[in-house]
Predicted model as a PDB file, atoms N, CA, C, CB and O in Angstrom, pLDDT in the B-factor column:
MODEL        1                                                                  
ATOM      1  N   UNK A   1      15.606  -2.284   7.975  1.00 48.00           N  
ATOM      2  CA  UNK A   1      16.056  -2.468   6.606  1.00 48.00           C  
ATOM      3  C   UNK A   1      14.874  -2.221   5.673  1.00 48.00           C  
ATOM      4  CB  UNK A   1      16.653  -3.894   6.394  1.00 48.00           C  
ATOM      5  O   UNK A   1      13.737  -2.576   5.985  1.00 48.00           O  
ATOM      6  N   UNK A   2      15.208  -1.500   4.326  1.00 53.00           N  
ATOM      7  CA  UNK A   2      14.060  -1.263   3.805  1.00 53.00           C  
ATOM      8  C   UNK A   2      14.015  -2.163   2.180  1.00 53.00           C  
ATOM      9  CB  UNK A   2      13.929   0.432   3.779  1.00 53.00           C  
ATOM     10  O   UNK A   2      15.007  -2.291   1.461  1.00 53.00           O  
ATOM     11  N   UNK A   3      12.911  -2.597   1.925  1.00 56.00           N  
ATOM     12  CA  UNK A   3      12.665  -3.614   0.803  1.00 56.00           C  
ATOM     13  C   UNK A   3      13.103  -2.567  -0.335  1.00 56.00           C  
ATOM     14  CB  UNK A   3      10.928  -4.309   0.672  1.00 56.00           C  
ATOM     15  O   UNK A   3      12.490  -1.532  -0.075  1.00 56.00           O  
ATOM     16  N   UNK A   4      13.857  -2.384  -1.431  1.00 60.00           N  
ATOM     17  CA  UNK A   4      14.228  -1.237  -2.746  1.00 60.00           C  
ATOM     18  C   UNK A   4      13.599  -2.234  -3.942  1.00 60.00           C  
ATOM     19  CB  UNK A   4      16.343  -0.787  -3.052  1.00 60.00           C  
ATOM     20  O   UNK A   4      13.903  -1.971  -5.105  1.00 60.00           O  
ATOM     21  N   UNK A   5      12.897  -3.151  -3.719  1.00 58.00           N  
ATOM     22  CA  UNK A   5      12.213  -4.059  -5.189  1.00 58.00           C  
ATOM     23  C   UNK A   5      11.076  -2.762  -5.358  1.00 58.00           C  
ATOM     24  CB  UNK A   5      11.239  -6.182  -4.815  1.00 58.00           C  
ATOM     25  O   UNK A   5      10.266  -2.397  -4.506  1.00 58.00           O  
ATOM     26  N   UNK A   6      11.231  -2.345  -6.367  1.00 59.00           N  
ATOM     27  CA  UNK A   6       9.979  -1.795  -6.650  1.00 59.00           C  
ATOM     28  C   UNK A   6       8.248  -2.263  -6.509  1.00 59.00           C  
ATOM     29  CB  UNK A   6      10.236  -1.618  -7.783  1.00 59.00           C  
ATOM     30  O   UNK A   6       7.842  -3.323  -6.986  1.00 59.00           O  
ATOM     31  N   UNK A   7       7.456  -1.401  -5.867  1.00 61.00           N  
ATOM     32  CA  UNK A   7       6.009  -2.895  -5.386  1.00 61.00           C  
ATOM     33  C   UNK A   7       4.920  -2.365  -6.673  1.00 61.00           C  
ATOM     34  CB  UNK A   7       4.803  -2.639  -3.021  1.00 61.00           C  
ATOM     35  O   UNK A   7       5.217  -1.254  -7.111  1.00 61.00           O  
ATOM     36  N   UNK A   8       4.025  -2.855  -7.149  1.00 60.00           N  
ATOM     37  CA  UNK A   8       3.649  -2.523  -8.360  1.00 60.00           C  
ATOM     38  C   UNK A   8       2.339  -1.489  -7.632  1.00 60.00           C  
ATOM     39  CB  UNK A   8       3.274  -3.977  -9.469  1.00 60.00           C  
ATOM     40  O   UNK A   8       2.122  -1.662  -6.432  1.00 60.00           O  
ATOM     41  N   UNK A   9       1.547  -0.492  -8.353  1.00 60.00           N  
ATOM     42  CA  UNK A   9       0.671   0.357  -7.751  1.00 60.00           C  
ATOM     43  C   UNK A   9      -0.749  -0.208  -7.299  1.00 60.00           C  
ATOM     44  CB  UNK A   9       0.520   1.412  -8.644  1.00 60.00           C  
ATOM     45  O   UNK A   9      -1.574  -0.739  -8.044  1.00 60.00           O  
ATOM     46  N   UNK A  10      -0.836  -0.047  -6.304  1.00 68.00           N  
ATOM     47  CA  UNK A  10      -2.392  -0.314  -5.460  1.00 68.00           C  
ATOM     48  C   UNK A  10      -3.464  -0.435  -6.116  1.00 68.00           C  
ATOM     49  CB  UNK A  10      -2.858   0.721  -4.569  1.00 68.00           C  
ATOM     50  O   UNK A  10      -4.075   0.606  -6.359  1.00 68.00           O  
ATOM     51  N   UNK A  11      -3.976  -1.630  -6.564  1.00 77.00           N  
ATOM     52  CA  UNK A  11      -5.133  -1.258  -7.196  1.00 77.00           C  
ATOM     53  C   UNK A  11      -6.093  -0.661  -7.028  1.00 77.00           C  
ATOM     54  CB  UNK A  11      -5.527  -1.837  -7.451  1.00 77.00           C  
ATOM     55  O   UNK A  11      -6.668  -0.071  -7.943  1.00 77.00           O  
ATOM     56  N   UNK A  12      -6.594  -0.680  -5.501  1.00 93.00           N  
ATOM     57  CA  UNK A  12      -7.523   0.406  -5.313  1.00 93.00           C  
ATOM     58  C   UNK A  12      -7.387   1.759  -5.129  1.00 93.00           C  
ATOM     59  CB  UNK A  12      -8.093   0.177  -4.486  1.00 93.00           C  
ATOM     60  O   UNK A  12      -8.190   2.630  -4.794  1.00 93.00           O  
ATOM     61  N   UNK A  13      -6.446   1.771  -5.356  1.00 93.00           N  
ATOM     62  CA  UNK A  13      -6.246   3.312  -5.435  1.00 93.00           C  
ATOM     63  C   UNK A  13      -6.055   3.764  -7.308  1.00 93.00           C  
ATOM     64  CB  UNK A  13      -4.574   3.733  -4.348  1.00 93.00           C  
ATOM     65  O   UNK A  13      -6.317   4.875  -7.767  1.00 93.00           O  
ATOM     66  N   UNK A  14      -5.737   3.019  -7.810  1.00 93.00           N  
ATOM     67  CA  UNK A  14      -6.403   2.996  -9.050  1.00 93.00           C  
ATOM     68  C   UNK A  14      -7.662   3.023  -9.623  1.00 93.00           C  
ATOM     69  CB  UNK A  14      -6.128   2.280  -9.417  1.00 93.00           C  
ATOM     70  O   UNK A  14      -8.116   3.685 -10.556  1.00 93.00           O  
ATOM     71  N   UNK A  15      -8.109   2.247  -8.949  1.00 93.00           N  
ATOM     72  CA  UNK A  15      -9.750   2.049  -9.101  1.00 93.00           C  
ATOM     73  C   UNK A  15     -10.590   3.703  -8.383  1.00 93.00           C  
ATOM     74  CB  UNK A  15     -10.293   0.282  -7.897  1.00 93.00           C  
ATOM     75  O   UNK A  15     -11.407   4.493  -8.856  1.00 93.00           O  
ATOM     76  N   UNK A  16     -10.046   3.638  -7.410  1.00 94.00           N  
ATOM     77  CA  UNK A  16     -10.331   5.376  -7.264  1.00 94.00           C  
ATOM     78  C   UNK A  16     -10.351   6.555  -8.046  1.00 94.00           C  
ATOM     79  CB  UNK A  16      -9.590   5.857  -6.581  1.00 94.00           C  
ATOM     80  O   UNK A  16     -11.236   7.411  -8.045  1.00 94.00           O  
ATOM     81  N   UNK A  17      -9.279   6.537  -8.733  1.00 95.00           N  
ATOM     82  CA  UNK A  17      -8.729   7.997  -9.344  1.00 95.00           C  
ATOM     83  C   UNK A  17      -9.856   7.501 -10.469  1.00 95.00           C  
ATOM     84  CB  UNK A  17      -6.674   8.332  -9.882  1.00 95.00           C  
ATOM     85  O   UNK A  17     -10.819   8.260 -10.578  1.00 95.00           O  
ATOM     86  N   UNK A  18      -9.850   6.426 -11.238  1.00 94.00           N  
ATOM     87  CA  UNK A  18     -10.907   6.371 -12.375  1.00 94.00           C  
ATOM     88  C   UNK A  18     -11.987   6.607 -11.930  1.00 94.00           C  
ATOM     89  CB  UNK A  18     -11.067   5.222 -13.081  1.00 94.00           C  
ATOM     90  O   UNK A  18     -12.652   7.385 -12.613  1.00 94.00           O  
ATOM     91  N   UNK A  19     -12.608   6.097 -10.699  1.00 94.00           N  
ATOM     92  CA  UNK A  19     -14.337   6.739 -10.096  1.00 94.00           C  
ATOM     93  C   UNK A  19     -14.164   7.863  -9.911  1.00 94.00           C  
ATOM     94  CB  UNK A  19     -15.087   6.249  -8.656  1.00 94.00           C  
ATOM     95  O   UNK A  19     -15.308   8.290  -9.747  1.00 94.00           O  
ATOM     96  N   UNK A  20     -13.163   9.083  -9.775  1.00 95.00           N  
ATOM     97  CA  UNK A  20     -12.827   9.695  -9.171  1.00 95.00           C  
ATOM     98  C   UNK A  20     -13.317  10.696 -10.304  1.00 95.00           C  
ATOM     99  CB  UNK A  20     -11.615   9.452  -8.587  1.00 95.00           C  
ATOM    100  O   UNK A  20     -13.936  11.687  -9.917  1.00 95.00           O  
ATOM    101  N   UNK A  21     -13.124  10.552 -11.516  1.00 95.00           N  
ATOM    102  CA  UNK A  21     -12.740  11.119 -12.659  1.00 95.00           C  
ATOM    103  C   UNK A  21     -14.421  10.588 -13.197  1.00 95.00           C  
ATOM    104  CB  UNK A  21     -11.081  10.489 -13.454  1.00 95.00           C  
ATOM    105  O   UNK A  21     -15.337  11.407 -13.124  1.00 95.00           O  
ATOM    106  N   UNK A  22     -14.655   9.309 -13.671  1.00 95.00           N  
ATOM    107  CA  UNK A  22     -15.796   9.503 -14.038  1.00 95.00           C  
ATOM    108  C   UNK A  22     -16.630  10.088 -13.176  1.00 95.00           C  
ATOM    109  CB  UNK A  22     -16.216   8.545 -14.418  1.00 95.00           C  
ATOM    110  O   UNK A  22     -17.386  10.632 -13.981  1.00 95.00           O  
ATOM    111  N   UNK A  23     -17.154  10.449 -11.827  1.00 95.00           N  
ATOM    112  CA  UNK A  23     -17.757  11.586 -11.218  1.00 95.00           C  
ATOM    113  C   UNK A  23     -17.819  12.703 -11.616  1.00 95.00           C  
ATOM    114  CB  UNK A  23     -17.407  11.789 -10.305  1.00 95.00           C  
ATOM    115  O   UNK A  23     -18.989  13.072 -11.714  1.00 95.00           O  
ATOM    116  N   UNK A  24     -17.028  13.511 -11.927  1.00 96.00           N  
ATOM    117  CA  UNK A  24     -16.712  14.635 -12.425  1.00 96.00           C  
ATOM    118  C   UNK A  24     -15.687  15.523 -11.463  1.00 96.00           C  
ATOM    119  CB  UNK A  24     -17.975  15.269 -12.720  1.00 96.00           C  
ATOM    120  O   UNK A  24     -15.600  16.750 -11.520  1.00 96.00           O  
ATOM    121  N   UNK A  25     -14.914  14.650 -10.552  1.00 96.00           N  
ATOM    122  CA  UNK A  25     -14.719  15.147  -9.377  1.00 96.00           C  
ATOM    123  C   UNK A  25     -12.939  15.993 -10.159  1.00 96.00           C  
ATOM    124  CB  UNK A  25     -14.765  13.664  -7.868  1.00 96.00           C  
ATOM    125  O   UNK A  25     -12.758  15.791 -11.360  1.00 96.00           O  
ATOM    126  N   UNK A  26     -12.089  16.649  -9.557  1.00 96.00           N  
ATOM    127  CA  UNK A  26     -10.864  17.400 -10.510  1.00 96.00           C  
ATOM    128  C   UNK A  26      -9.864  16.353  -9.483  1.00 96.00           C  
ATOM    129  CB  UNK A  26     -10.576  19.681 -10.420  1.00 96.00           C  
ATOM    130  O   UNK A  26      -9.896  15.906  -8.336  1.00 96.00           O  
ATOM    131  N   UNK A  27      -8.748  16.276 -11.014  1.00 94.00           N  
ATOM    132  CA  UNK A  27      -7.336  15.944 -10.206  1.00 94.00           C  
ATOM    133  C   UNK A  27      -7.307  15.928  -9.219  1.00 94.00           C  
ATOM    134  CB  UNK A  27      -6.367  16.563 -10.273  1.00 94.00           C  
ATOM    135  O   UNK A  27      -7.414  14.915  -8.527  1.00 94.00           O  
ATOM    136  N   UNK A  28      -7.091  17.492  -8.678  1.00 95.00           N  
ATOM    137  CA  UNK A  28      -6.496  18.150  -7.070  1.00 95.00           C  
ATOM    138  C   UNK A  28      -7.368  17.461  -6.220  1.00 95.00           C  
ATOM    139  CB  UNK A  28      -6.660  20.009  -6.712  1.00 95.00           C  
ATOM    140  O   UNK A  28      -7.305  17.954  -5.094  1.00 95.00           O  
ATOM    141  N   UNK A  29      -8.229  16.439  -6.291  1.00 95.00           N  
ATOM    142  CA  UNK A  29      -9.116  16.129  -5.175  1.00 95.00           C  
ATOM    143  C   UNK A  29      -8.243  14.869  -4.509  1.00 95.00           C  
ATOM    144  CB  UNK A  29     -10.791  15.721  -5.711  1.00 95.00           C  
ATOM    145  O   UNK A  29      -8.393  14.486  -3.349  1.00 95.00           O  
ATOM    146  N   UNK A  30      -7.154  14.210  -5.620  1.00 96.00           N  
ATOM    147  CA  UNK A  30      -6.429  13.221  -4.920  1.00 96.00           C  
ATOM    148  C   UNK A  30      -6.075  13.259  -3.494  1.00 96.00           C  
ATOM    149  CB  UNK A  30      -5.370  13.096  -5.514  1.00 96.00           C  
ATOM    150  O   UNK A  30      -5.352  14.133  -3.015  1.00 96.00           O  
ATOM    151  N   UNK A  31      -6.703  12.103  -2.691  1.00 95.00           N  
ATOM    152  CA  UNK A  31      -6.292  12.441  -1.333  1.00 95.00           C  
ATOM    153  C   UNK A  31      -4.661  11.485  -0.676  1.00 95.00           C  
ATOM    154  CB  UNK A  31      -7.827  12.015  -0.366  1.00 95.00           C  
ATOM    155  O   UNK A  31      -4.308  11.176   0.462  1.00 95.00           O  
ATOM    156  N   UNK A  32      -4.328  11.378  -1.392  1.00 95.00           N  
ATOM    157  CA  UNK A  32      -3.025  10.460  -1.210  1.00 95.00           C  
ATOM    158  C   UNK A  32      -1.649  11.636  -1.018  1.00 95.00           C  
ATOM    159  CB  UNK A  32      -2.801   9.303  -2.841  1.00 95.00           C  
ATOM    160  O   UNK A  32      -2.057  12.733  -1.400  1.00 95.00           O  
ATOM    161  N   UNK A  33      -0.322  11.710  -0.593  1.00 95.00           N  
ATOM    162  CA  UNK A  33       0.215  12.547  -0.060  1.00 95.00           C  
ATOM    163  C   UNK A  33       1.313  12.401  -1.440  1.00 95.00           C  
ATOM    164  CB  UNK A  33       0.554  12.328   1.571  1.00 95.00           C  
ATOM    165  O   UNK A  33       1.578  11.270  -1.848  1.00 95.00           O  
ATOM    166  N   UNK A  34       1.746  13.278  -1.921  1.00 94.00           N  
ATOM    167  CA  UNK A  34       2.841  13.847  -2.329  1.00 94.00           C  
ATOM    168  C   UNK A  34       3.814  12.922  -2.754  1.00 94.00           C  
ATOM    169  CB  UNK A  34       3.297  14.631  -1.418  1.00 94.00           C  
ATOM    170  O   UNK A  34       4.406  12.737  -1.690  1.00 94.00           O  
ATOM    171  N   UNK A  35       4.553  12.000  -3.842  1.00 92.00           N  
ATOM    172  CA  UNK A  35       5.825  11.214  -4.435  1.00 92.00           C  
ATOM    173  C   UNK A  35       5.107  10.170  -3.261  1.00 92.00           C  
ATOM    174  CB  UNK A  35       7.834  11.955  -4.305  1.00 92.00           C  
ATOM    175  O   UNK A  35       5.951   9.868  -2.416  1.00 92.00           O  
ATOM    176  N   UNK A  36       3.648   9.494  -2.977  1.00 94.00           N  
ATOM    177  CA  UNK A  36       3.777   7.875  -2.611  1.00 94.00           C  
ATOM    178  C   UNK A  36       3.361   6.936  -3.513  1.00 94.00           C  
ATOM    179  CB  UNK A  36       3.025   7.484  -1.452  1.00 94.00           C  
ATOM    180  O   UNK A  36       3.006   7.365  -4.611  1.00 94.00           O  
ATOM    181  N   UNK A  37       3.326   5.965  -3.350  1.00 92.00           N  
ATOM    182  CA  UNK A  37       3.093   5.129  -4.809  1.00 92.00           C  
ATOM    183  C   UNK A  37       1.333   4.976  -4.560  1.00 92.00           C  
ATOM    184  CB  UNK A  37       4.164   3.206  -4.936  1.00 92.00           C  
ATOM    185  O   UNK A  37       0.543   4.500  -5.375  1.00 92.00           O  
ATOM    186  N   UNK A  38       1.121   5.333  -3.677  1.00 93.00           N  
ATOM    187  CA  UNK A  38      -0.622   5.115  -3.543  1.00 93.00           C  
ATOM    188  C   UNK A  38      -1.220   6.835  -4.425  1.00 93.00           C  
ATOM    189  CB  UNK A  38      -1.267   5.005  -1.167  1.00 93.00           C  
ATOM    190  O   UNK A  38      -2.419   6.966  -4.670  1.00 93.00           O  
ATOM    191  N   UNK A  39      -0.519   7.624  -4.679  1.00 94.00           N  
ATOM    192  CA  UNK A  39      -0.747   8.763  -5.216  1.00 94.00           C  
ATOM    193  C   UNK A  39      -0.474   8.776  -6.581  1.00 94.00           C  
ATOM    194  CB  UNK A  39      -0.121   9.669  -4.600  1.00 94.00           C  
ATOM    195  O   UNK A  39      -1.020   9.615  -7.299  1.00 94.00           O  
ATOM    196  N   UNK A  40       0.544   7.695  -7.171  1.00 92.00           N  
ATOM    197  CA  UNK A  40       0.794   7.812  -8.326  1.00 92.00           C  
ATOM    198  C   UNK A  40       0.143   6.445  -9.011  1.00 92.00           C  
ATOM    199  CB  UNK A  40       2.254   8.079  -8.457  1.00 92.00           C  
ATOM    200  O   UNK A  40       0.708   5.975  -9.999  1.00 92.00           O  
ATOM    201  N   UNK A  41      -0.741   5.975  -8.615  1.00 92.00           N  
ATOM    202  CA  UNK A  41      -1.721   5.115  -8.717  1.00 92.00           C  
ATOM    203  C   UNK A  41      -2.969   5.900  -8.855  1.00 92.00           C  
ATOM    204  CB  UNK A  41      -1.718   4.207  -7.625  1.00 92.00           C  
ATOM    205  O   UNK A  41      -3.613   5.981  -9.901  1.00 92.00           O  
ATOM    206  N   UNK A  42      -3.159   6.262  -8.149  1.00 94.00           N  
ATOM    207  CA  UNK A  42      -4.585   7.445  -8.327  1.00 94.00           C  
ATOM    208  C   UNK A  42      -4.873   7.906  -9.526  1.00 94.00           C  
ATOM    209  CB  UNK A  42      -4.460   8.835  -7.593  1.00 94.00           C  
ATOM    210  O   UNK A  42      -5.840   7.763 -10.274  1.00 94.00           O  
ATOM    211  N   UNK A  43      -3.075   8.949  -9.642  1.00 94.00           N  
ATOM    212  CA  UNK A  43      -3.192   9.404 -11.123  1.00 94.00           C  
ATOM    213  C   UNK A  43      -3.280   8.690 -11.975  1.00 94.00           C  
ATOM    214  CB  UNK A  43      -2.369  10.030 -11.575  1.00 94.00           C  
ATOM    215  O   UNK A  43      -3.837   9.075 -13.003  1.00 94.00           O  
ATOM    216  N   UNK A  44      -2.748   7.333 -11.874  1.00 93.00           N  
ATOM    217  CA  UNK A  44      -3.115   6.440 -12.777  1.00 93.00           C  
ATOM    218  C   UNK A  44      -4.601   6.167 -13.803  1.00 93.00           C  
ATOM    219  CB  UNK A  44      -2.909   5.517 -12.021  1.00 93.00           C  
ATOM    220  O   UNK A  44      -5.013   6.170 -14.963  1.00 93.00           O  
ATOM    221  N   UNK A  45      -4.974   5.951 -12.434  1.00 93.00           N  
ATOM    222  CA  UNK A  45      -6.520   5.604 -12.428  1.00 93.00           C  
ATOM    223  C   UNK A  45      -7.394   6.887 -13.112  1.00 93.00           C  
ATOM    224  CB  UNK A  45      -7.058   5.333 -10.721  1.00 93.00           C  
ATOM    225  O   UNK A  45      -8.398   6.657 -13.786  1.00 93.00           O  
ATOM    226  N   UNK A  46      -6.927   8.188 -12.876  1.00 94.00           N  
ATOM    227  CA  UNK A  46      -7.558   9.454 -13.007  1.00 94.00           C  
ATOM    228  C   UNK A  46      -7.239   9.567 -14.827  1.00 94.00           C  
ATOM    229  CB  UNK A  46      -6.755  10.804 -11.820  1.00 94.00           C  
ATOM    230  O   UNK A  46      -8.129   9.542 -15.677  1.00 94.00           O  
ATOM    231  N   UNK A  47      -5.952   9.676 -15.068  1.00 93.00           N  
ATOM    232  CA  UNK A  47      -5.538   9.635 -16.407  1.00 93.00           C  
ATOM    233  C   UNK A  47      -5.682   8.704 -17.413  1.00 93.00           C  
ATOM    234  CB  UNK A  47      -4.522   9.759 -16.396  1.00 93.00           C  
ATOM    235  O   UNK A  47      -5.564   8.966 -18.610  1.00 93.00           O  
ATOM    236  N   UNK A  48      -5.944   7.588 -16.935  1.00 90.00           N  
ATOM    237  CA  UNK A  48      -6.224   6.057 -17.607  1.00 90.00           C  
ATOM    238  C   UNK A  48      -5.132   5.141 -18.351  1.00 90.00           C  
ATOM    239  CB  UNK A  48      -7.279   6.232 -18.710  1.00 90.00           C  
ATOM    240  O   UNK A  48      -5.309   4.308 -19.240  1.00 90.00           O  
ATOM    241  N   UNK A  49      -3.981   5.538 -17.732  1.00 81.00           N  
ATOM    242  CA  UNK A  49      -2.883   5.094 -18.405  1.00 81.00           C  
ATOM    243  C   UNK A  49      -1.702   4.857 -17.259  1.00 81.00           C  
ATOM    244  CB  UNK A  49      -2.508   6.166 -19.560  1.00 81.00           C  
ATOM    245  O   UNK A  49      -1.818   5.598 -16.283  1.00 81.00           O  
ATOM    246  N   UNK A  50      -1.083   4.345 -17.246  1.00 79.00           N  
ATOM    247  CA  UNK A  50       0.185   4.301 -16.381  1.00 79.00           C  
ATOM    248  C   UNK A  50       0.843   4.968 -16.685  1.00 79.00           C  
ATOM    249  CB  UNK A  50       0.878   3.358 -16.236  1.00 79.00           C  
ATOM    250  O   UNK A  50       0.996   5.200 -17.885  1.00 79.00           O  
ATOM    251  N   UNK A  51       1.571   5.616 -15.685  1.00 73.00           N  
ATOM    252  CA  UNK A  51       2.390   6.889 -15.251  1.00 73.00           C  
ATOM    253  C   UNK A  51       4.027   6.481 -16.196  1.00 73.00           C  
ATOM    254  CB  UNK A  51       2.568   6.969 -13.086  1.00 73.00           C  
ATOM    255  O   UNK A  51       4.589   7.466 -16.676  1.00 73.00           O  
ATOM    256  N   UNK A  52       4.657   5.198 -16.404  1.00 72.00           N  
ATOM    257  CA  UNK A  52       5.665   5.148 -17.037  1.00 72.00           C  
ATOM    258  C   UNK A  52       5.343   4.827 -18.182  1.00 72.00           C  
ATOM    259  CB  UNK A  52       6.496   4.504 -16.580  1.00 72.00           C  
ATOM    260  O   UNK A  52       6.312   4.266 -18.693  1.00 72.00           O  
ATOM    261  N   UNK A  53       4.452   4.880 -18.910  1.00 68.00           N  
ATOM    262  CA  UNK A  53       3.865   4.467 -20.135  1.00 68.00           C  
ATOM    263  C   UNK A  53       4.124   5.977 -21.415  1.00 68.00           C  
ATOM    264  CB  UNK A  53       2.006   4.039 -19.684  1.00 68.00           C  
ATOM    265  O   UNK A  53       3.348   6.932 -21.367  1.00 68.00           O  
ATOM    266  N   UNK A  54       5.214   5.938 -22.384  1.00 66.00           N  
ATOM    267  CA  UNK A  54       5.085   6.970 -23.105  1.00 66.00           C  
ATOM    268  C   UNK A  54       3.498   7.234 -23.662  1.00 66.00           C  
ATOM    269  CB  UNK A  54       6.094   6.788 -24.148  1.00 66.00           C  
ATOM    270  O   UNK A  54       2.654   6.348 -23.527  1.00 66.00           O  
ATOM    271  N   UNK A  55       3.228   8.322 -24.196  1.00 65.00           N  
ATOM    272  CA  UNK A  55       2.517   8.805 -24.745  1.00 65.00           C  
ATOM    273  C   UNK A  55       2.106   7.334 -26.368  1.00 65.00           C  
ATOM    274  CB  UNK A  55       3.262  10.415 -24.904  1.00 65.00           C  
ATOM    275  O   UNK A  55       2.926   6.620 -26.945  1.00 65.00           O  
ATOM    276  N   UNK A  56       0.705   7.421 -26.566  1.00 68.00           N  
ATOM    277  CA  UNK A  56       0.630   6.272 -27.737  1.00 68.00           C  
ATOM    278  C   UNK A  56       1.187   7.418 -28.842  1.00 68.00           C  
ATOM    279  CB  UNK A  56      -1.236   5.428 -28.127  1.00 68.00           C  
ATOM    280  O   UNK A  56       1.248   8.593 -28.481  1.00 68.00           O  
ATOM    281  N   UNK A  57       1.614   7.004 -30.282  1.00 73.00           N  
ATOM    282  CA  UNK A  57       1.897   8.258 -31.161  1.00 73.00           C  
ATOM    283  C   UNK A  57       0.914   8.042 -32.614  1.00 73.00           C  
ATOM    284  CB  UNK A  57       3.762   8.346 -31.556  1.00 73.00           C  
ATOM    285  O   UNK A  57       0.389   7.138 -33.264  1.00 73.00           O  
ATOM    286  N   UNK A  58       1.017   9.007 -32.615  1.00 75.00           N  
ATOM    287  CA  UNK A  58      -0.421   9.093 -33.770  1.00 75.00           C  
ATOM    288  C   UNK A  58      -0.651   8.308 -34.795  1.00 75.00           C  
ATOM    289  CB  UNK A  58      -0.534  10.269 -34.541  1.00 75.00           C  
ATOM    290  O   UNK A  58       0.275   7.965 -35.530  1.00 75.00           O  
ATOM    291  N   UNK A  59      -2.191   7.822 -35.038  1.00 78.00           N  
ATOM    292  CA  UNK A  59      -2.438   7.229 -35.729  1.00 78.00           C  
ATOM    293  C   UNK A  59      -2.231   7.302 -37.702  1.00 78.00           C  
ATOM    294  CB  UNK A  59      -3.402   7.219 -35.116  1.00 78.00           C  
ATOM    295  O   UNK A  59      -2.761   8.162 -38.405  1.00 78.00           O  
ATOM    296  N   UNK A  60      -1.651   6.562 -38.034  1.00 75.00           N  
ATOM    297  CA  UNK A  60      -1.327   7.009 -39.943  1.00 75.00           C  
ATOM    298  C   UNK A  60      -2.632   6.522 -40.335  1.00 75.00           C  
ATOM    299  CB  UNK A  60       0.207   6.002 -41.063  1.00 75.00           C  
ATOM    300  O   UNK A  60      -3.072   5.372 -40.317  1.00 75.00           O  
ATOM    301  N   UNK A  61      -3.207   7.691 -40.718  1.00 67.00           N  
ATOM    302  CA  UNK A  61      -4.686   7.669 -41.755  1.00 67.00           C  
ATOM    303  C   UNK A  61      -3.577   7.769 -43.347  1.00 67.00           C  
ATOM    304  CB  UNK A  61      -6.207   9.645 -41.410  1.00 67.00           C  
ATOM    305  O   UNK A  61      -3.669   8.716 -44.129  1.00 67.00           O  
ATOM    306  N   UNK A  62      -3.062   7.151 -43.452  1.00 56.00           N  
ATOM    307  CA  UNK A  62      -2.603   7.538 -44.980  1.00 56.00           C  
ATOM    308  C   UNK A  62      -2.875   6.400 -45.699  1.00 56.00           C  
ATOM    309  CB  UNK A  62      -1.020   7.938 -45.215  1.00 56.00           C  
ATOM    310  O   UNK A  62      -2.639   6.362 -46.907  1.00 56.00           O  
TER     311      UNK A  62                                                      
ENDMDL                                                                          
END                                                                             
């Protein structure tokens, strides 16, 4: 039987993609496999934002 609660993303694999990125190291270096939640944590970490998180929208200088 398989658990369907959604599990929240790995932190260390978060913590990766951000070392990953301040290195200078590229995206494509993610070593996590293809749609797992340890991969979409990475990107997390790499992009600095969570993956279901819209875009912030621009700041009003007016």
């Amino acid at each position: 039987m398989s658990d369907s609660t959604p599990r929240p993303p790995p932190r260390d694999a978060i913590a990766e993609g951000a070392r990953a990125r301040a290195q200078g190291r590229r995206k494509d270096a993610c070593p996590y496999p293809a749609d797992s939640p340890e991969r979409r944590a990475w990107m997390e970490g790499f992009d600095g934002k969570p993956a279901d998180q819209a875009p912030d929208p621009p700041l009003d200088r007016g």
